[in-house]
N, C-alpha and C positions, 0 to 999 in steps of 0.2 A: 434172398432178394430175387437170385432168378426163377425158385420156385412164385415167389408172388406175381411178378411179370409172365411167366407162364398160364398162372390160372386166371388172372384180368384178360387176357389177350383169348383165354378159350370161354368165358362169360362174354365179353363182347362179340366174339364170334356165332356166339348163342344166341345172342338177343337180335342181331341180325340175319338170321333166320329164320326167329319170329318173327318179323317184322315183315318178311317177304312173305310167309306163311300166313298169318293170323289180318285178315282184311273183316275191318270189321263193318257191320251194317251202319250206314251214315241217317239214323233216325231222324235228326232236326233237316236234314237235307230230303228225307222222304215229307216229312211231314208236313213240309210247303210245298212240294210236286203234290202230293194227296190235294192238298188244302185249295190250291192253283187249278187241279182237275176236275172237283168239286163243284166250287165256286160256278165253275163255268158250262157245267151239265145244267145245275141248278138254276142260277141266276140267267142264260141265256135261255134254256127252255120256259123261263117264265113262272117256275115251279115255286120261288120263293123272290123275296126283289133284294139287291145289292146291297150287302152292309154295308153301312154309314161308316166313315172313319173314323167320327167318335168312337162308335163299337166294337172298331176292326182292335183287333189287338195285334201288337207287332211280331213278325215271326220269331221263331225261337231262333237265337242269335247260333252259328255249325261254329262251335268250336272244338277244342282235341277231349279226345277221351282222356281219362285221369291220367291212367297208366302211362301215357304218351311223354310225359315231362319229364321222368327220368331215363326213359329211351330218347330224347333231344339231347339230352346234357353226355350221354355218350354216343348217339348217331346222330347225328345234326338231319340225316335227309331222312328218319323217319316222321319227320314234320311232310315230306311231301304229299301225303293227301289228304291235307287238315280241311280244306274246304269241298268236298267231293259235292258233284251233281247229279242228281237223278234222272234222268231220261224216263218224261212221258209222253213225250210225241212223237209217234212212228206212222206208218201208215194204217198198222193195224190197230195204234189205240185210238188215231184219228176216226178211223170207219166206228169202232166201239162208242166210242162218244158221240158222236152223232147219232147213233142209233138209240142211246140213252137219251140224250136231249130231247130226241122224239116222240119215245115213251113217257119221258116225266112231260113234256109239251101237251100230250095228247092225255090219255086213261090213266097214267100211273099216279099225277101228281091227285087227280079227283079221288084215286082208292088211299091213298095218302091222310087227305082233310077229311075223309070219311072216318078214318081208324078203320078199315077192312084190312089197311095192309101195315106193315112195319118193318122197321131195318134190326137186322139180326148183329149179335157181337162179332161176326164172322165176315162180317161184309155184305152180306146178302140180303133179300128182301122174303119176308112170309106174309104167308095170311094168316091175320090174326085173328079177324071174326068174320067168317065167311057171311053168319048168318044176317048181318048188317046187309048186306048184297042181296039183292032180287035173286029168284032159282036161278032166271035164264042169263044171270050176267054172272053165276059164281064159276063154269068153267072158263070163261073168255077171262077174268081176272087170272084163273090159277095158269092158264097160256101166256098173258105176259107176262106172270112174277119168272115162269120157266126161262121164257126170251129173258128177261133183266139178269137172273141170275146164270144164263150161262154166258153173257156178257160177262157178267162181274168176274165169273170164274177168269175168261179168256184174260180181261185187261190185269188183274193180277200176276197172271203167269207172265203174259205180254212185257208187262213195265218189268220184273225180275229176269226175264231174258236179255232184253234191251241194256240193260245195266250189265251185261254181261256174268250177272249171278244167278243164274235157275233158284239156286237153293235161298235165297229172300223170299220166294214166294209168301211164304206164311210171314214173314216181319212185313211187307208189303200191303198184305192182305188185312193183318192187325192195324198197321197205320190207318190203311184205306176205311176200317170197317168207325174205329175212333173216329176219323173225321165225318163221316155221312152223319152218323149221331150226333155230333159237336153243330152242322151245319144245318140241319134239321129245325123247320120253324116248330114253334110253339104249337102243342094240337099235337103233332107227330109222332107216331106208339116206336119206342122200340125196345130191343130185348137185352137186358142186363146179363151180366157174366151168369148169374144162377138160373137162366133161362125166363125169370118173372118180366111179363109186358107192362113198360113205365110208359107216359104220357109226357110231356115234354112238357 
């Protein structure tokens, strides 16, 4: 018996150490900060117009990761950060956004409805058919896709420091790259995981 109380007492003492250790990435909670920063690049800059709430579909509800239910039924407080939130507004993703808004305000949303440009699965933007474009507008295009994209780079790092995890960058970046595509009007080229440019 006291070896059984023994080895429960040093498995509990295991799993709450995981539990301190193992923080995991809060997806459904990035993927409405994504979804919320999006929105408001695009739909304020004037690049696409506000989906209807017909359309809108509801966010995906943060609930606990699987494994979480039987770490509750022996640690009652690893339920503490069942509902986590993302932090995307700092001052430096506010500066980043606005500068996006600008962009897609201004030249980027026109090489967009053209199909010159398209969003990459990475998050970023390319040029897809330069030759669509006049000679004398194909460098000034390949200038702001550079501007947009070392945007994108900064606010990914940005929002994964602000959350106080560097190392999300790339979950971060994946959410962020998902949703550009997901919000993307119709017309819109972008590039699927095997590199082939789809039309929306």
């Amino acid at each position: 018996m006291r070896k059984l109380l023994t080895c429960t007492l040093f498995l509990v003492a295991a799993l709450a150490g995981c539990v301190t250790i193992n923080v995991y990435f809060p997806e459904a909670a990035a993927q409405k900060a994504a979804d919320q920063f999006i929105g408001n690049v695009l739909e304020d800059s004037g690049a696409v117009r506000p989906a209807a709430d017909k359309d809108s579909k509801p966010a995906a509800p943060v609930g606990r990761q699987p494994s979480a239910s039987l770490l509750d039924l022996v640690i009652p407080a690893a339920h503490a950060a069942e509902s986590p939130d993302i932090r995307i507004s700092t001052p430096e993703t506010d500066a980043i956004r606005a500068r996006m808004k600008a962009r897609f305000g201004g030249q980027l949303k026109a090489l967009f409805d053209s199909g010159a440009v398209g969003f990459t699965n990475d998050g970023l933007v390319a040029v897809r058919d330069a030759s669509s474009l006049p000679l004398d507008q194909r460098s000034q295009a390949d200038a702001l896709v550079r501007q947009e994209n070392g945007d994108r780079d900064a606010l990914y790092r940005a929002v994964a420091k602000a959350n106080g995890h560097p190392e999300w960058e790339s979950q971060i970046r994946k959410t962020f790259a998902e949703g550009w595509i997901q919000r993307a009007p119709s017309g819109w080229y972008y590039r699927d995981a095997s590199g082939a440019w789809k039309r929306k």
